[in-house]
N, C-alpha and C positions, 0 to 999 in steps of 0.2 A: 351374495355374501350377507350376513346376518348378523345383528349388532356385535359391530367390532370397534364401530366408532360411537361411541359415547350417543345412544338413542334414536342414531337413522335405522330406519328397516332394509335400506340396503344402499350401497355405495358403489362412485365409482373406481376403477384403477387409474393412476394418476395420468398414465400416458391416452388411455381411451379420456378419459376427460378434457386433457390439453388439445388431442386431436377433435374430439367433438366444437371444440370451441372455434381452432382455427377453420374449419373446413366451415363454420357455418359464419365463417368473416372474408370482408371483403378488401384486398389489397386496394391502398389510396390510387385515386387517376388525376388527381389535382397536382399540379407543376407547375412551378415558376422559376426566375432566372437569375441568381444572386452574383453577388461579387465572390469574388476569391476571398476578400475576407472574411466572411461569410461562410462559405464553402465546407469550413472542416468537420468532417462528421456526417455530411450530407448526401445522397443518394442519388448519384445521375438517373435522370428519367430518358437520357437520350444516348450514344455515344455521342464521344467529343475529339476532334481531328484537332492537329497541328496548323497556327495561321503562318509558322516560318518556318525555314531551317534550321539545326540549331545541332550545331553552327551555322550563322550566316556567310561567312567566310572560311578562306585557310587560314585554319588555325596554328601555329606553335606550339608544338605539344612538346618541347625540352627546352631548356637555358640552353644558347650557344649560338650561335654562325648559321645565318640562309645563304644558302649556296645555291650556285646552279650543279644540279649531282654532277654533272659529266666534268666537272672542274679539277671534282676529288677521285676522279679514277686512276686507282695504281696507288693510292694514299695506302701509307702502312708504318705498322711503328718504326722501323728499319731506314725508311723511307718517305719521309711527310710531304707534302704538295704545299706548298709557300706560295697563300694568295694576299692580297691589298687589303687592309682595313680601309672600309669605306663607309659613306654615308645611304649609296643605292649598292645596288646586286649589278654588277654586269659581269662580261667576261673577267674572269681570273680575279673577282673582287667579290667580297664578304660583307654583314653588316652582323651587329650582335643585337642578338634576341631576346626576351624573357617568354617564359612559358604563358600562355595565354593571348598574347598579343596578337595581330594581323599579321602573315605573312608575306614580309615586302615585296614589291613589284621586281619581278627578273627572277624571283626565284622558286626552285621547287623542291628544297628539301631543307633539313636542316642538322648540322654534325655537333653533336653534344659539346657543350665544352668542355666537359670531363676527356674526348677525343683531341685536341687541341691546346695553343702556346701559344700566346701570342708576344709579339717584337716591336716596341713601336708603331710603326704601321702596315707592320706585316702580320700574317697569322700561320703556323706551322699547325696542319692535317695532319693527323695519324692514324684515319680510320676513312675509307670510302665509302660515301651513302649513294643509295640510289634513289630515285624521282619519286616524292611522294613520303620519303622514311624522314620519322619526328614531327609528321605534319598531318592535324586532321583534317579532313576534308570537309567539305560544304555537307551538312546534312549527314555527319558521323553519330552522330547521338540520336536524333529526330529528324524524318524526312519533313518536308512540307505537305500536308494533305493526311499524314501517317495519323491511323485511329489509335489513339493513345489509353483510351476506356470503352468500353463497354456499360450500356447501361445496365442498372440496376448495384453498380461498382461505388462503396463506401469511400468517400474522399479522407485520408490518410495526409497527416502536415506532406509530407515529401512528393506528393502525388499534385499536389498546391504548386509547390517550388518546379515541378515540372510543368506545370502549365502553362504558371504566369513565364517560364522562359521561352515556349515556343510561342506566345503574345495570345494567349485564350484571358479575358480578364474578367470575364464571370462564367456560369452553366449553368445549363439545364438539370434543375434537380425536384424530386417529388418533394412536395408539403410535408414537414413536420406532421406528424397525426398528433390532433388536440383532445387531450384526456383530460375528461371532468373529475375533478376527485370529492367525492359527498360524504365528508364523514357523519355518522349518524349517531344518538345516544343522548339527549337531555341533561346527563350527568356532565354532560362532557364541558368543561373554560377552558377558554384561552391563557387564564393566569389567575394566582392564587386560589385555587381550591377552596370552598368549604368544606365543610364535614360531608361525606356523601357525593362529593364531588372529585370529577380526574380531568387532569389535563388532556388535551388534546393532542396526541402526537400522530397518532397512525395516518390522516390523513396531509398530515405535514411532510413526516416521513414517507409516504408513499409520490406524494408530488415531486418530491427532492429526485428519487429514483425515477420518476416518469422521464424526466430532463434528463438524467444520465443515462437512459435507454433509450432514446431520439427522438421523445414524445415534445410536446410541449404543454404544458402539467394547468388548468383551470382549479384554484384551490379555492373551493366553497364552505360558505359559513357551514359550522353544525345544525342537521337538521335531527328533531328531534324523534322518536320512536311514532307514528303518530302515522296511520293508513295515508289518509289525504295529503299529508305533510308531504310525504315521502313521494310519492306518485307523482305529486306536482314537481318534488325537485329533480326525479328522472326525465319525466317529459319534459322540463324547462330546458334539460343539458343533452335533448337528444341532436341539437346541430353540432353536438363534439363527435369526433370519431370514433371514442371510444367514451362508455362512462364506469366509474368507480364508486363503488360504495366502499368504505369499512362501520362494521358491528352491525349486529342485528340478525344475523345470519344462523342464528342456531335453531333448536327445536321450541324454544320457551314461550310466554306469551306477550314479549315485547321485542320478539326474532319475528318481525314482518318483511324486511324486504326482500327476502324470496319468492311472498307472498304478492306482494303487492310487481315486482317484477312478473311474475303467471299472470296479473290480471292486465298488466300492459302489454305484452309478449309471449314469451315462452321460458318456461327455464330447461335449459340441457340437462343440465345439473347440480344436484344439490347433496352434499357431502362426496367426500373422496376420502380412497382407503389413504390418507397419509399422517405421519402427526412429526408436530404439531401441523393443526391448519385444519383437520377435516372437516367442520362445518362450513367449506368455502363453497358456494354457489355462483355459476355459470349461467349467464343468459342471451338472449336478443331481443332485441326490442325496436321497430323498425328500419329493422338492418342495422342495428347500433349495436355491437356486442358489451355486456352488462358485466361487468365482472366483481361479484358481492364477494368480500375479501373478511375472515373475521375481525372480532373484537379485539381478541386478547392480542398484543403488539408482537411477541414472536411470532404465532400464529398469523397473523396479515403479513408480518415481513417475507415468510417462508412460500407464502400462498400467492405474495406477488411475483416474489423470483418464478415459482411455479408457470406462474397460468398469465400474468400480467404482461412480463420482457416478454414472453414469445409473441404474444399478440402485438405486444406496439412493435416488436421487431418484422412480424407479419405483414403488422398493416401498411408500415413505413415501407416495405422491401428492403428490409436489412437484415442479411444472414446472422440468424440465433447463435453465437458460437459457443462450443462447451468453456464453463469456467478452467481456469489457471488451477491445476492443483498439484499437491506433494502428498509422496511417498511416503509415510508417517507410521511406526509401530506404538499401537495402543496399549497405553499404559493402564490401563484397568477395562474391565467388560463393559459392553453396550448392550443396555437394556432394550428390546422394541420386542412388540407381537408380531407373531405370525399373518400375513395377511395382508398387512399395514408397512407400507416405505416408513422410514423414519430419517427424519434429519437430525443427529446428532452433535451439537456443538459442541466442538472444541478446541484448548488451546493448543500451539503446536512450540516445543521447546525445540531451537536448532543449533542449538551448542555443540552440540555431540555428531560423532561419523552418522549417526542414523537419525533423524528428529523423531521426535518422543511425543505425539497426541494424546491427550488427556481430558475427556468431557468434563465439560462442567458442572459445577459442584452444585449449581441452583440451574435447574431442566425445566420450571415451569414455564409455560407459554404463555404468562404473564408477566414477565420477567425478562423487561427490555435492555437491564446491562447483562444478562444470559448470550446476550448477541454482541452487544456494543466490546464486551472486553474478550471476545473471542476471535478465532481466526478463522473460522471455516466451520464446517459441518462436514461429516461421515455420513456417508446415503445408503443407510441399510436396507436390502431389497425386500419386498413383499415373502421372499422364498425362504428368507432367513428368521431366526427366533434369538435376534441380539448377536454380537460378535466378543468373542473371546479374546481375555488378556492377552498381550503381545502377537497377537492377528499384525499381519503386516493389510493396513486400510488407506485408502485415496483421502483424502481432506481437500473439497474444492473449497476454494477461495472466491467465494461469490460474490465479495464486495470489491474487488480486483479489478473486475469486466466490467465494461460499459454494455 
């Protein structure tokens, strides 16, 4: 493929580039043992069995009367069986239940009270149970010993609340993968700009995302355009699992660290057919995969969703899942080239029987409320040449997913 993206000599497709990346990385082998508090979000490295029953006992599973059944035989509306209100269960004697409770000694079932009247100290059956009916049994929900997860299994809050009840009170889970984030650019402050000067967001913004994709995010000072600068801060951050650059990434002559990545390692890849984003660059570098993200702040956001999640989802062992998205009829054409994925932002109106998507009015990959006051993007494929007014199109919702 031949300049389609803005001065590479040739590019990759977005999928051969994501998979180049993953296949030349390495899932984490580091494991440790947290609490349940702990726990949510996090990736068994082991299966994990039940330490109890659970229930521990027979349980009460309706409001009303343990009986012993053979007491209530022949009970019927027509005909009720008049036993003793009592304090135990024996022959011809009852006690009253709440749902959840232990079920008292002598007895082995339990007759709804909605089935029953009760008299002073007597109580009128209207319905006969048999052994075992309104009552759970020892180990109804969860055996003792029963493998409740599987490893490599995402801990979910509900998944937690089953745990801690069969008495698990930490697990076995992989390491967070730690990702360095290097933003790069000289121009770049942390606060009040001068003339010729930008704030730093990308690399803010990309750390923020590393934490919400199961990473745990290393946010580094700006380094600045500069060979040696830059080399010493990749090799500095290569005990992270993964590292990140944003800017610098393009063709020009202070776009070094694709450069300076080849002269540490190897690059996979440098541009891909997509935009915004394509001067995003792919690397390794002592089995650290490098992932050079651009400058311009659409363009890195787009390129981390890309290439970024799947790898900490990768390396962490946590299944990549497609974004949350809607059915959307576009309300005016989508611009993109032939050749070239394009993510189109926009907003989605849901007023109406059918929600109305509508790109945004400012498309520059410079142009970070282009993201901020949008709802989604439309993923125009390589095989398409823009999509046509009232197209019925997907809108994933990428900021949705973790």
């Amino acid at each position: 493929m031949t300049d389609v993206c803005g001065g590479f000599s040739s590019v990759a497709r977005v999928d051969a580039a994501r998979s180049k990346l993953l296949e030349a990385s390495k899932p984490l082998t580091d494991t440790e043992r947290v609490s349940l508090l702990e726990a949510g979000g996090r990736v068994l490295s082991a299966p994990v069995r039940s330490n109890r029953d659970v229930p521990a006992y027979q349980r009460v599973a309706m409001d009303g009367w343990a009986v012993r059944a053979r007491d209530t035989f022949g009970a019927s509306d027509r005909s009720p069986v008049t036993l003793g209100a009592s304090e135990t269960v024996g022959p011809d004697s009852v006690v009253p239940v709440d749902t959840g409770q232990k079920l008292p000694s002598g007895a082995d079932a339990v007759v709804q009270v909605e089935q029953t009247e009760p008299h002073d100290d007597e109580v009128e059956i209207f319905e006969a149970v048999a052994g075992g009916e309104n009552v759970a049994p020892i180990g109804e929900d969860v055996e003792m010993g029963q493998q409740l997860f599987d490893s490599s299994h995402q801990l979910r809050p509900s998944d937690l609340g089953l745990l801690k009840s069969t008495g698990v009170s930490d697990v076995p889970v992989y390491e967070r993968p730690t990702v360095s984030v290097i933003p790069t650019g000289e121009e770049l402050v942390q606060s009040t700009p001068e003339p010729g000067e930008t704030i730093e967001t990308n690399g803010q913004t990309v750390a923020q995302y590393v934490d919400r994709w199961g990473g745990t995010p290393i946010y580094r000072d700006v380094v600045p355009d500069e060979f040696e600068a830059l080399g010493v801060a990749i090799e500095r951050d290569l005990t992270a699992d993964v590292v990140v650059t944003t800017g610098g990434t393009s063709v020009g002559e202070r776009d070094l660290v694709p450069s300076v990545v080849s002269e540490l390692g190897r690059v996979l890849v440098h541009g891909v057919a997509l935009s915004p984003g394509h001067p995003v660059a792919l690397g390794i570098v002592d089995d650290t995969p490098v992932v050079m993200l651009p400058g311009y702040p659409v363009s890195c956001i787009v390129t981390a969703v890309q290439f970024l999640r799947p790898l900490i989802k990768h390396v962490g062992h946590c299944q990549c899942d497609p974004h949350p998205a809607t059915e959307a009829r576009l309300s005016r054409k989508i611009h993109s080239e032939p050749g070239v994925r394009t993510y189109a932002r926009v907003t989605v109106d849901r007023s109406g029987e059918q929600p109305i998507a509508t790109t945004a009015y400012v498309s520059g990959a410079g142009v970070l409320s282009s993201v901020a006051f949008t709802d989604g993007w439309v993923v125009v494929p390589e095989s398409r040449e823009g999509i046509p007014e009232d197209e019925l199109v997907t809108v994933e919702n990428w900021e949705a997913h973790r």
